[in-house]
PADO-894912 format. One record per atom (N, C-alpha, C): residue in three letters; x, y, z. Coordinates in pm, whole numbers, plus 50000, padded with zeros to 5 digits. Each point is the difference from the previous one (the first is absolute). Example, Ala and Ser with C-alpha at 12.3 -4.5 7.8 and 13.67 -1.06 7.14 Angstrom:
! PADO-894912
ala513194943150780
ala499115011950000
ala500905012050000
ser499655010549928
ser500825011950006
ser499235010950073
END
This chain:
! PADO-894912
unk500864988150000
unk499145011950000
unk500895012350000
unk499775013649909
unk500725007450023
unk499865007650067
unk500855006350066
unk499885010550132
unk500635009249956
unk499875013850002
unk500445014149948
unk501085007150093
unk501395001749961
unk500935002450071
unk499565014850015
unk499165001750127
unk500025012250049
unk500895007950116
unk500205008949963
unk501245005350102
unk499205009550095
unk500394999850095
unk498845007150152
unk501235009450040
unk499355011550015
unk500675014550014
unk500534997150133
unk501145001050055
unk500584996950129
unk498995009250133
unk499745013649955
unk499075004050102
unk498584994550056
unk499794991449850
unk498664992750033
unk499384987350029
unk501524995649982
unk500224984350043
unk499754993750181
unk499024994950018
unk499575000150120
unk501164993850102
unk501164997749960
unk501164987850064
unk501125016649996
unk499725008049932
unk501085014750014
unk500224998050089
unk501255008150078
unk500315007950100
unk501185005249943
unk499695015350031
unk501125011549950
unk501004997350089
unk501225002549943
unk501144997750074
unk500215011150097
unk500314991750147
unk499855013450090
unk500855010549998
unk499445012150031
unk501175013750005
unk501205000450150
unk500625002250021
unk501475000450103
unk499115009250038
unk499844998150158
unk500065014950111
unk501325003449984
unk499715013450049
unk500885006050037
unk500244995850184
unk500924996950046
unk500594998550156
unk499505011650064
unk498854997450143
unk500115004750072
unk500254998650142
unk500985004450040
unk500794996050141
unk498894999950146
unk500064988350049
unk499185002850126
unk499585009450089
unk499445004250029
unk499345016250103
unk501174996650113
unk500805006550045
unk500924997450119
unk498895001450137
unk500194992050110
unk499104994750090
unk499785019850055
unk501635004349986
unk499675013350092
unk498755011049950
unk499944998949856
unk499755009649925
unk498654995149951
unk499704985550046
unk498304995950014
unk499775004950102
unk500284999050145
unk499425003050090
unk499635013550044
unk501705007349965
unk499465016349951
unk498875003349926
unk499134994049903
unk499395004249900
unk498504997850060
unk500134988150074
unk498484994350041
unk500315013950130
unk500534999650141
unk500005009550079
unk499405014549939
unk501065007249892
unk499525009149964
unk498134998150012
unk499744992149843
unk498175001249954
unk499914997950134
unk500164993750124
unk499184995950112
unk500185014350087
unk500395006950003
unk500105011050065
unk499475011649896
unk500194998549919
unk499185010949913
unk498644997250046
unk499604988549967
unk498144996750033
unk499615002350118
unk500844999450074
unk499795000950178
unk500015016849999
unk501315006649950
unk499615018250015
unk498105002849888
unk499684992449931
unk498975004749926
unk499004994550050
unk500154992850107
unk498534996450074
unk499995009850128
unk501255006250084
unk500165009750055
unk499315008149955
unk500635009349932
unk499375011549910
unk498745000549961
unk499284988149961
unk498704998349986
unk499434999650133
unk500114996750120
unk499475002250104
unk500245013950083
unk500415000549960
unk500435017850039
unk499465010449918
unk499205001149880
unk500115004449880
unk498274997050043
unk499654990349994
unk498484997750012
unk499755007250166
unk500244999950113
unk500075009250113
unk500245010949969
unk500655006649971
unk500175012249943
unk498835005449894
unk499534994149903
unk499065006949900
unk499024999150093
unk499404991250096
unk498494997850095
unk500095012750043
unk501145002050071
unk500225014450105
unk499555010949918
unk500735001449888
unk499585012249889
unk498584999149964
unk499684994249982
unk498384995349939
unk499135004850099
unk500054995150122
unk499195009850152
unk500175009450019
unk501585006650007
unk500125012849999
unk498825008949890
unk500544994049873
unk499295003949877
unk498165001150047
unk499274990850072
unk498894996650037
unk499555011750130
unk501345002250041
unk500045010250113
unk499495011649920
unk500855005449951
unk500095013449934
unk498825003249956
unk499054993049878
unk498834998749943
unk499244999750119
unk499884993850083
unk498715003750063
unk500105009850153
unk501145005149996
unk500225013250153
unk499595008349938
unk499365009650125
unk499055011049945
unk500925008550022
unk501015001950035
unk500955007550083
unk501464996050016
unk501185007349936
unk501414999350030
unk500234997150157
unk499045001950085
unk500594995450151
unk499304988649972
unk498954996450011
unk499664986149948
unk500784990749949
unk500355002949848
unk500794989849950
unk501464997450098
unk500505014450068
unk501314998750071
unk499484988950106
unk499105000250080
unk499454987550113
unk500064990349978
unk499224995749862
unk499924984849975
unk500934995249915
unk501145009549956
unk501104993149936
unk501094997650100
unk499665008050157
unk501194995950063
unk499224987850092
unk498855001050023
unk498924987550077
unk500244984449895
unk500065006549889
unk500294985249936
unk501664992949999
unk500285010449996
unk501934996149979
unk500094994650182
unk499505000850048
unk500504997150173
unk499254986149986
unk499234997749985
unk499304988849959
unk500684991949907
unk500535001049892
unk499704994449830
unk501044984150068
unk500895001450155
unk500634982149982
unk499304990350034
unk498055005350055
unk499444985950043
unk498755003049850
unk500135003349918
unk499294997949817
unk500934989049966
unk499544990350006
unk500404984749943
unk499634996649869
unk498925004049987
unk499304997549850
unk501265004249872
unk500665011350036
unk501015001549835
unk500914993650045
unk500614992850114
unk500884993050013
unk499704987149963
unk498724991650034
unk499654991349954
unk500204999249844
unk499665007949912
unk499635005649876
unk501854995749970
unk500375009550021
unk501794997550002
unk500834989049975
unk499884991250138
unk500324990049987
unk499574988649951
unk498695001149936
unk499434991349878
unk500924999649891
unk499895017249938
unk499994996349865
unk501545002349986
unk500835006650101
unk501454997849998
unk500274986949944
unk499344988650120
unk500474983849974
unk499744996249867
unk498585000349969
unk499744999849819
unk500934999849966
unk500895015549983
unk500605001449877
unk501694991050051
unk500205002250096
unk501204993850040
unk500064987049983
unk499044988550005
unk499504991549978
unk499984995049814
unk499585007849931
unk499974998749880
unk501395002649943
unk501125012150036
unk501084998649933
unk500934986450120
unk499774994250071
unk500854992450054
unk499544984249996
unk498574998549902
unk499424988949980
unk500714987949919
unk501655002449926
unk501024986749994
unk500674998950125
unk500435004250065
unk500785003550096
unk499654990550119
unk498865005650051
unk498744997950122
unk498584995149933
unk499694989849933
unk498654996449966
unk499404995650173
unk498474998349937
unk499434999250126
unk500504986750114
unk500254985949891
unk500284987050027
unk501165001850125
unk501465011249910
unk500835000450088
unk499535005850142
unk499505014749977
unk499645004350119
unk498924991850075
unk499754989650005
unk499344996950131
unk500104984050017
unk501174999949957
unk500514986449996
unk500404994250178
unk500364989650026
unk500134995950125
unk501314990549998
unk500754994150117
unk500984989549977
unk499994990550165
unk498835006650062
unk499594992450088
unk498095001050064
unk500244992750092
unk498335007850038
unk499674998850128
unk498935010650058
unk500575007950101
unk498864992350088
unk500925001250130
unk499114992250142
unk499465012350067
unk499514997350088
unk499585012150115
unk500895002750101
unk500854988150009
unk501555003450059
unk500945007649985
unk500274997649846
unk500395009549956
unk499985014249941
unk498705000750020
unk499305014849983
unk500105008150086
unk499754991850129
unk500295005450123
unk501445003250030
unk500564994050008
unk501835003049968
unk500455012549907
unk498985002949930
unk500535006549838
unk499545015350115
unk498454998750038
unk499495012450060
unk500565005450060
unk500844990750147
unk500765005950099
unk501155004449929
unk500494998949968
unk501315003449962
unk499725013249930
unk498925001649875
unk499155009249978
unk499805012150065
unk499264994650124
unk499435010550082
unk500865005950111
unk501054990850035
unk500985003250078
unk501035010949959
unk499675001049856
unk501035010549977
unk499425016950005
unk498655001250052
unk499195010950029
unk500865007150112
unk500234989650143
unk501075007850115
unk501625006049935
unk500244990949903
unk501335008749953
unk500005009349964
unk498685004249894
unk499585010449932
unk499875017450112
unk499504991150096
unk499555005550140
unk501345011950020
unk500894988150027
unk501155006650067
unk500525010349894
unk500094991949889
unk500685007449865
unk499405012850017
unk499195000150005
unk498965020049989
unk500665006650092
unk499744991250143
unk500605009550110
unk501465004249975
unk500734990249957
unk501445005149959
unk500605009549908
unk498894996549858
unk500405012649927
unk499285009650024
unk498845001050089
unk499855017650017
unk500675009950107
unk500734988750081
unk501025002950115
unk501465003749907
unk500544998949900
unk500615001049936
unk500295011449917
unk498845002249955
unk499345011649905
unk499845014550089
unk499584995150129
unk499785011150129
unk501315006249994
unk501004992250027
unk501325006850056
unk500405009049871
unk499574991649894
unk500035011449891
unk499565016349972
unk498714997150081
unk499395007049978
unk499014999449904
unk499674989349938
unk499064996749942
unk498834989250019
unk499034995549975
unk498954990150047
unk499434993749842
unk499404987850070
unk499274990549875
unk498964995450097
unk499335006750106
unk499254999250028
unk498434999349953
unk499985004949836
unk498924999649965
unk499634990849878
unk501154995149950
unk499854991949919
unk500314983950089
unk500284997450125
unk499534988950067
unk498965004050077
unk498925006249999
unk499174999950045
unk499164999749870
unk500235001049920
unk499335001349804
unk500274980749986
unk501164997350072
unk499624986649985
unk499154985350068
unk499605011250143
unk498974990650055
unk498865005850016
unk499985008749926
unk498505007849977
unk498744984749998
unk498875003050049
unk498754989950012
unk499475007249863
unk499314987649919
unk498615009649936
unk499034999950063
unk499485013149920
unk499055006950054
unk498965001649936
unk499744991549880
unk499315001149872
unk499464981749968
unk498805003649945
unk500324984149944
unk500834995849858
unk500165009049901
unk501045001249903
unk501274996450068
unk500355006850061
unk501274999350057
unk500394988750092
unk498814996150065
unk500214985650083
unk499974987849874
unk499285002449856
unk500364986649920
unk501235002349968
unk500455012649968
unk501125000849907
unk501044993950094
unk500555009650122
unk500744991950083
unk500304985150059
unk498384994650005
unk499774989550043
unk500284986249889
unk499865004949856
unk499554988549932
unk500675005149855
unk499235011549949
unk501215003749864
unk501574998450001
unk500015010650073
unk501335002950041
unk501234987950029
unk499114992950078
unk501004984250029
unk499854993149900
unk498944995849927
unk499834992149813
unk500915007849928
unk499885010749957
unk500815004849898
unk501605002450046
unk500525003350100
unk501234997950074
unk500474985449955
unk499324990250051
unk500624989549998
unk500054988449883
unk499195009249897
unk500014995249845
unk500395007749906
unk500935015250093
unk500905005749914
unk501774994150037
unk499664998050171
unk501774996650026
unk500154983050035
unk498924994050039
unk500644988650008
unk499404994249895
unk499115001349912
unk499344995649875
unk500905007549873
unk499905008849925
unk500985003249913
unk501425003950024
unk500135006850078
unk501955005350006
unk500174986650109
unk499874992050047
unk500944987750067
unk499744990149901
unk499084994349929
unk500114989849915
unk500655003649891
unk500215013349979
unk500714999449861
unk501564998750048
unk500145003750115
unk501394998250070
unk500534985650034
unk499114992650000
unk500064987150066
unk501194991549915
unk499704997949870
unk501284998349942
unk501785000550044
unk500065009050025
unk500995004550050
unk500624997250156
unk499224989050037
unk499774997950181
unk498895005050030
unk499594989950130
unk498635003850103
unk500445011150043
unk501044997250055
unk500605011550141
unk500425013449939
unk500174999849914
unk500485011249893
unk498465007849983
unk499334993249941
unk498635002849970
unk499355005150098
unk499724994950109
unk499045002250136
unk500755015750083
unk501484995849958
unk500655015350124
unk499835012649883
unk500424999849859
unk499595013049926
unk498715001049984
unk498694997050040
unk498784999249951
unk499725007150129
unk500384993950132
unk500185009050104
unk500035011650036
unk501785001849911
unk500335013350006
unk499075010649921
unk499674998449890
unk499195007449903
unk498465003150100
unk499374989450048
unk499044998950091
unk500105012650060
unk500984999550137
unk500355008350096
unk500215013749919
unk500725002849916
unk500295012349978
unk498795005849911
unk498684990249927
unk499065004649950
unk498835008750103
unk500584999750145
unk499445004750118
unk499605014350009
unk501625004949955
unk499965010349975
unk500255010450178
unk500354990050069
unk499985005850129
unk501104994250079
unk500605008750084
unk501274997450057
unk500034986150101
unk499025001450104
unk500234991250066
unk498974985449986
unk498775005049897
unk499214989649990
unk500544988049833
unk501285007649941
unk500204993849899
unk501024986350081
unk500925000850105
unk500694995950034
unk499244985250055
unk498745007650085
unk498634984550035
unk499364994849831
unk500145005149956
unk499504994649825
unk501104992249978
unk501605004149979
unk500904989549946
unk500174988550099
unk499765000450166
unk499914989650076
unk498994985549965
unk498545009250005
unk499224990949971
unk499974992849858
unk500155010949896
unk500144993649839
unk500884989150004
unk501424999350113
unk500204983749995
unk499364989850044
unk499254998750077
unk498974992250042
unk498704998149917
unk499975008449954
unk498815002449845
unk500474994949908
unk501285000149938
unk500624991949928
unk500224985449992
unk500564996250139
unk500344984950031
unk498914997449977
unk498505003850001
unk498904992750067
unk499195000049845
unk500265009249939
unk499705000149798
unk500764989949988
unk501235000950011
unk500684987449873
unk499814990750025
unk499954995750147
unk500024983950062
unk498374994249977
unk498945009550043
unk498774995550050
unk499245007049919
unk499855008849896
unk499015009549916
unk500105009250033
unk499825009149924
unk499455017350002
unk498984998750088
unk499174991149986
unk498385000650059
unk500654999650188
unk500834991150047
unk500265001550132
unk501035016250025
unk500655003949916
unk500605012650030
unk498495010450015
unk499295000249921
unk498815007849997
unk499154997650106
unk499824991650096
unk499704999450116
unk500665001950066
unk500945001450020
unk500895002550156
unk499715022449925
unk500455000049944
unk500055015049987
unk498085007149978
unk499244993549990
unk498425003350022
unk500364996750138
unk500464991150099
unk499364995050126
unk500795015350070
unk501095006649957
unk500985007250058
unk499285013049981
unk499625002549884
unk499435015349955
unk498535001650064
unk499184990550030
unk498404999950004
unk500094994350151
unk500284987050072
unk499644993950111
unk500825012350113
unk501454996949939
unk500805002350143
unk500445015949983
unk498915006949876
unk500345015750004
unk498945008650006
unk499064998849951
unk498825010249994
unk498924991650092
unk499584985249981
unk499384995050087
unk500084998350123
unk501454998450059
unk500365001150145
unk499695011350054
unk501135008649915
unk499345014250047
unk498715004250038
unk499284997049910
unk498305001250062
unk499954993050056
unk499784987250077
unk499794994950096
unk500145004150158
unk501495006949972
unk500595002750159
unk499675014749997
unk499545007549872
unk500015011650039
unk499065007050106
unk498834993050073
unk499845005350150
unk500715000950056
unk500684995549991
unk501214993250160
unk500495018349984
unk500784995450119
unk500495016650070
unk502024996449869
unk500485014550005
unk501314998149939
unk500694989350059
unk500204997350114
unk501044994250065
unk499354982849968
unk498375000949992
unk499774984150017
unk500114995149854
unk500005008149914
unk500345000849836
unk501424993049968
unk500715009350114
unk501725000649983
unk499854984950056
unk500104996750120
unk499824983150021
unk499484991249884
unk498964997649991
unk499684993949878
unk500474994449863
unk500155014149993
unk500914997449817
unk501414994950033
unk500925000450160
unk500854997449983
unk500654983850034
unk498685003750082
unk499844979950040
unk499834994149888
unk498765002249930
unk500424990649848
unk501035003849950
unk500975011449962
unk500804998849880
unk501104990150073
unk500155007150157
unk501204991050038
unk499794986450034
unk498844994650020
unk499904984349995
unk500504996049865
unk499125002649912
unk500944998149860
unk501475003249952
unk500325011050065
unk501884999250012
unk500434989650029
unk499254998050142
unk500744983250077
unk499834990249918
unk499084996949945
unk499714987149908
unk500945002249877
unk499865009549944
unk501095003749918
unk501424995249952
unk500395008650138
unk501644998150024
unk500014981550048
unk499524999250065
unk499704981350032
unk499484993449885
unk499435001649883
unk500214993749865
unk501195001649897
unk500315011950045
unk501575004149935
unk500934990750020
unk500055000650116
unk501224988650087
unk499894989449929
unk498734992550077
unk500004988049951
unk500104993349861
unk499575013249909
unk499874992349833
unk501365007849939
unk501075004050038
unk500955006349965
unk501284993949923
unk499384985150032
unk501324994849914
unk499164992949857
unk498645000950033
unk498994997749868
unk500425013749907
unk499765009850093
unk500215013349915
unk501545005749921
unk500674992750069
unk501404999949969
unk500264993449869
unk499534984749938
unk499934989549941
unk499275009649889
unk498845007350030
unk499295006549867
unk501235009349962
unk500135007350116
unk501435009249868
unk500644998949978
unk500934984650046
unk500704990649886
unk499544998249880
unk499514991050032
unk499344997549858
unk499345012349890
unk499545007150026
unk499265009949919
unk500975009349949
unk501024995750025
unk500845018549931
unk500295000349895
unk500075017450007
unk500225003349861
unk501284998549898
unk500454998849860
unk501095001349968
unk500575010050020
unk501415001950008
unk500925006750032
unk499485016949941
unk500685008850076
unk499875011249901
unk498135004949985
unk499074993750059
unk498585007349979
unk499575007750073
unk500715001750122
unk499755012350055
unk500735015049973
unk500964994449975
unk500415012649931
unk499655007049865
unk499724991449891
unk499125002749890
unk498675008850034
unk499724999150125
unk498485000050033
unk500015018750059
unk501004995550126
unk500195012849988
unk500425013050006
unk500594995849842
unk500535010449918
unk499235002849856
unk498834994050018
unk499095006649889
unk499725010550015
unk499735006349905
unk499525011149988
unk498735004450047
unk498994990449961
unk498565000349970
unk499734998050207
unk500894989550028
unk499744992250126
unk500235015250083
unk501125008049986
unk500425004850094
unk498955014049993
unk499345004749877
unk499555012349984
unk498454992850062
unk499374986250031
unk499315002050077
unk499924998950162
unk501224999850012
unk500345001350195
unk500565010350016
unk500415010949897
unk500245009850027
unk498745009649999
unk499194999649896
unk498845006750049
unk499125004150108
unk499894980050025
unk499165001750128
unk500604998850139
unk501474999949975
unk500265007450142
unk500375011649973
unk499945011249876
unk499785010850069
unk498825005350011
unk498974992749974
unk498325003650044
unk500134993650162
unk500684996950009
unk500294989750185
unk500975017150075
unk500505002049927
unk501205012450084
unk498695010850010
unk499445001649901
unk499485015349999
unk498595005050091
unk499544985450067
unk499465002350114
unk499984999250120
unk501655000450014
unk500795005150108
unk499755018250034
unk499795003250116
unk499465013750022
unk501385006650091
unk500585008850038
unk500545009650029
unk498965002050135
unk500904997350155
unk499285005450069
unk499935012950070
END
């Protein structure tokens, strides 16, 4: 039978394959100059969820003012309720709430390879009531250090001649609002702890636990913005940390709701009949029972705790990479000088 010597165009021949083209060589990302690169974007997104929470507080304020103006019948008027609202405007929770929403959004969306949700609320153990309890005291025990810490640096500041008397008292302010009791109580600790131990520590994690948990800390504490209450932020953010990476975000987010809502605004109302002095007893019997339990879980789990920062460390050289960024350092420089500048001249 004859068959027709047909010739099949090489492009159309279903068995083709074009002969492959040579890359060109490209040399591996050097480990230093990855980690520089991820730090940087991770601190860029972290100053732009800042800024967005600061930025959304700020336009609310203008917007009332603005609401002011339009409806005072009278320049002494509007002067009253723009200074009646500004004395007021730190227990308005509602634009803070507002804030720290849509900050996370967006911080969330540019850091979504980095930190997907899976990572952030991932677990590598699971948690008893033993150990919750262990996690709390140690937690809550660090409230009496905080204690002393105030008394020391405003004894400090005195001889100076200066005081921070009002920005530690700005930090145990009660609310006085119900805005302000969710935000404190419940926003404020969710979005905190699914901006630092949920995105900036898991994207760190790579690099070491222990690495991860103490800069997530530090950033924590100095996101305070306050002299002596940033110092109780980088304390506890390690304990907020250990308790994210090991046991979930979801158990860090309870110990810091049980800290902001039970043992801060709710206590407070509770004892607030009591006379000053039976107040002063109170709050100090619990914090310092929990010191004791504390420092007596310290002890005892100290060579457990020892064994984790064996094992977990970082490679050589990441703390110093870290900080000497640029990005890293222009946001602890900011907010401690928003921490200096409400230091007063006495």
């Amino acid at each position: 039978m004859y068959e027709p010597n047909i010739q099949l165009d090489k492009d159309s021949s279903p068995h083709y394959s074009p002969p492959v083209q040579p890359q060109p060589y490209v040399p591996p990302l050097p480990p230093k100059k990855a980690f520089k690169r991820r730090l940087s974007y991770l601190m860029l997104s972290l100053i732009v969820y800042t800024i967005i929470t600061y930025a959304v507080v700020i336009a609310a304020m203008i917007l009332q003012i603005i609401v002011i103006a339009i409806t005072s019948e009278s320049s002494a008027e509007y002067d009253r309720l723009v200074e009646e609202y500004i004395e007021k405007s730190d227990q308005f929770g509602t634009s803070s709430i507002f804030a720290v929403v849509i900050g996370f959004i967006v911080l969330a969306l540019m850091m979504k390879k980095n930190s997907p949700p899976r990572v952030i609320f991932s677990k590598d153990k699971k948690m008893t009531p033993a150990v919750f309890f262990m996690l709390m005291a140690v937690f809550m025990g660090s409230q009496l250090i905080f204690t002393g810490v105030d008394a020391l640096t405003e004894f400090l500041l005195n001889m100076g001649g200066y005081s921070a008397q009002e920005s530690i008292e700005a930090s145990k302010a009660d609310s006085t609002t119900i805005s302000m009791f969710l935000y404190a109580g419940i926003f404020g600790p969710v979005v905190e702890e699914l901006v630092y131990r949920g995105v900036v520590m898991r994207a760190l994690k790579p690099y070491g636990k222990v690495f991860a948990i103490v800069v997530s800390a530090i950033l924590f504490g100095a996101m305070h913005a306050n002299l002596t209450q940033s110092m109780f932020a980088f304390m506890i953010g390690l304990v907020l940390g250990y308790t994210a990476m090991n046991y979930s975000i979801i158990w860090s987010i309870a110990l810091h709701i049980a800290n902001n809502m039970i043992f801060g605004d709710l206590l407070n109302y509770i004892i607030a009949p009591l006379s000053d002095t039976g107040q002063t007893i109170v709050f100090y019997s619990i914090i310092g029972l929990f010191f004791i339990s504390g420092v007596i879980i310290l002890i005892m789990k100290r060579k457990m705790i020892a064994e984790f920062i064996r094992e977990n460390r970082c490679q050589k050289g990441v703390y110093g990479w870290t900080f000497t960024n640029i990005l890293f350092l222009l946001f602890i420089a900011a907010n401690s000088a928003l921490a200096v500048s409400m230091i007063e001249k006495i």
